[in-house]
C-alpha positions in Angstrom: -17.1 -46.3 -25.6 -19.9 -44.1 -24.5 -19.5 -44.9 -20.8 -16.0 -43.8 -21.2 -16.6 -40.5 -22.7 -19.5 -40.1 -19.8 -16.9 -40.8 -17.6 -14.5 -38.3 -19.0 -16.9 -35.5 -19.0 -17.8 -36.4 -15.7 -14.1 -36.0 -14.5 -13.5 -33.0 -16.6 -16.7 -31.3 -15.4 -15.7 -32.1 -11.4 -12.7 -30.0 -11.9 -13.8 -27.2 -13.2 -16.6 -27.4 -10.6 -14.1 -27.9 -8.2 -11.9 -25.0 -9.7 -14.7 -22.2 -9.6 -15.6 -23.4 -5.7 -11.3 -22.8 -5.0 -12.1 -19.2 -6.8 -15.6 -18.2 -5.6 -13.9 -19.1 -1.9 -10.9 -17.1 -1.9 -12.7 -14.0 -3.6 -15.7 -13.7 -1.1 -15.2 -15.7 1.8 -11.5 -15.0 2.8 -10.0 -11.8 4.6 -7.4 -10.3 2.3 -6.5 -7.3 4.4 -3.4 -9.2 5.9 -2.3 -6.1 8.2 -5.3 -4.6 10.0 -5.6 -1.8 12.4 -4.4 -2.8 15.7 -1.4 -5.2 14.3 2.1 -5.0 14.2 3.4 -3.0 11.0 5.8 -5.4 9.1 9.3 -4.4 8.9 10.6 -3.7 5.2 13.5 -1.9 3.6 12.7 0.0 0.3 15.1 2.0 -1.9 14.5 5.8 -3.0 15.4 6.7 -6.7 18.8 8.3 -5.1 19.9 4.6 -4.3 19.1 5.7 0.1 17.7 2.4 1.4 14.8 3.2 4.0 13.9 0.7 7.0 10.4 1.5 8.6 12.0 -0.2 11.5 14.6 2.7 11.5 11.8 5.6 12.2 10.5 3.9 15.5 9.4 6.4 17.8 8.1 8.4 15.0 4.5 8.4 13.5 4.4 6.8 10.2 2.3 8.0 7.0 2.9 4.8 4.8 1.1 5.7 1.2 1.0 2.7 -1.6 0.2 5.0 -4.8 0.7 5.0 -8.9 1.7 7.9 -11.0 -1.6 6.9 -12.6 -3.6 7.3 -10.4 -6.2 10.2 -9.9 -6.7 10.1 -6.7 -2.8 10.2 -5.7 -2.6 12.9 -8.1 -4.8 14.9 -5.7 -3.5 14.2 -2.7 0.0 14.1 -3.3 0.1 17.7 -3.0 -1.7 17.8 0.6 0.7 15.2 1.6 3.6 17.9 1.0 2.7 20.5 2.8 1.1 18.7 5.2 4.9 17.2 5.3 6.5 20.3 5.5 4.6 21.3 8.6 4.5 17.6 10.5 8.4 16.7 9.6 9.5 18.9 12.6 6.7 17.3 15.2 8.1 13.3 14.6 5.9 12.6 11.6 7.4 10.8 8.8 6.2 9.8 4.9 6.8 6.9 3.3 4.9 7.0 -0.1 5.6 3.7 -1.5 5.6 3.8 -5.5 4.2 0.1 -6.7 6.0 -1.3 -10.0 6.7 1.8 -11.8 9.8 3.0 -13.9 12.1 5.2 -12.1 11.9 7.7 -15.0 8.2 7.7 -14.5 8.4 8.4 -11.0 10.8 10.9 -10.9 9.1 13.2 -13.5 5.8 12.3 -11.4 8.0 13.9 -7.9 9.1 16.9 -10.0 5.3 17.7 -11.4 4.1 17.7 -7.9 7.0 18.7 -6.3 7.5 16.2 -3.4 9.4 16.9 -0.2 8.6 13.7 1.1 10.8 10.3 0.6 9.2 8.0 -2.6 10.6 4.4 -2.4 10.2 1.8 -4.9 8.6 -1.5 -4.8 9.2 -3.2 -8.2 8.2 -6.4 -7.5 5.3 -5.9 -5.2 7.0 -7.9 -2.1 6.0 -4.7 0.4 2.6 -4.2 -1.3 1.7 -8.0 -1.0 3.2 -8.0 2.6 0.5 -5.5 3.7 -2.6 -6.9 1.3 -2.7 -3.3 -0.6 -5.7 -3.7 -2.9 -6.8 -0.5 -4.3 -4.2 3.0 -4.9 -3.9 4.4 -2.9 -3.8 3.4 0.5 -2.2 4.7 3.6 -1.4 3.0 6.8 -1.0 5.3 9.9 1.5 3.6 11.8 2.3 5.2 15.5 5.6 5.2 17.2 5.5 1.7 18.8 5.2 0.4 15.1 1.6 -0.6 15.2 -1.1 0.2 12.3 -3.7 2.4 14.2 -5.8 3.0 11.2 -6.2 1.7 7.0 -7.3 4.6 4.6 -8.7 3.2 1.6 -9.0 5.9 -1.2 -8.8 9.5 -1.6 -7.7 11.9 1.3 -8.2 15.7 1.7 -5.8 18.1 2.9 -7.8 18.6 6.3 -8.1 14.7 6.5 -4.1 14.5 6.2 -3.6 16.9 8.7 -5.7 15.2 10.8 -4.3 12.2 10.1 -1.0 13.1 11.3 -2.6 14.8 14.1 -3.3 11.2 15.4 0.2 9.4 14.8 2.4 12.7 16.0 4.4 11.4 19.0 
């Protein structure tokens, strides 16, 4: 009887060691950024809350401001703002804004684009497919995406106004 139960705790205690080493391992030691500067944007189509379906295949030969961001989140609060009328000056010169809205409530969203009076197409991602696809970890985060479709740089975090401009500065046809 007791070299049974030793034998059961032994088993028991092997897969939860087992289970931490599967954790520990894909926490620390593997790369979750899955589209990195220098790569190939992945292709998606997203819907705005007017029912328009938008392809980031459809604005090749455009630069691309791709923004993953929450209504609540501070920093997207803030920037939201530059992004506009950064937009309104940039729209003109080939620059395009997609600010991709992750898993929110369309009613949620559209009060959050009245409030801060967005210019810009907002598309929805309800089920996280385009956020996975790009390994999006913290809100918000913008890929600058140049004409030819490839990610020339990953912004993690908070932008300024000068650092948007600047931004599109660098993916402007």
């Amino acid at each position: 009887m007791k070299k049974r139960r030793l034998l059961i705790r032994t088993i028991i205690l092997l897969v939860l060691i087992a289970a931490l080493g599967y954790t520990l391992y894909t926490n620390f030691f593997t790369n979750k950024e899955k589209v990195k500067e220098g790569s190939k944007a992945p292709d998606f189509v997203l819907t705005d809350l007017d029912g328009e379906k938008h392809q980031l295949s459809d604005l090749k030969g455009k630069g691309v401001f791709l923004n993953f961001w929450g209504t609540w989140c501070e920093p997207c609060k803030r920037e939201m703002p530059y992004m506009a009328r950064q937009y309104d000056h940039y729209k003109n010169q080939g620059v395009e804004i997609l600010a991709v809205n992750v898993g929110e409530s369309n009613l949620a969203v559209s009060n959050f684009m009245e409030q801060y009076q967005l210019n810009f197409p907002v598309v929805m991602d309800k089920d996280r497919q385009v956020l996975n696809a790009y390994g999006v970890k913290p809100l918000p985060t913008t890929f600058l995406i140049n004409k030819n479709g490839e990610v020339i740089k990953v912004i993690t975090g908070s932008m300024t106004e000068r650092t948007i401009r600047d931004y599109m500065e660098l993916i402007k046809p």
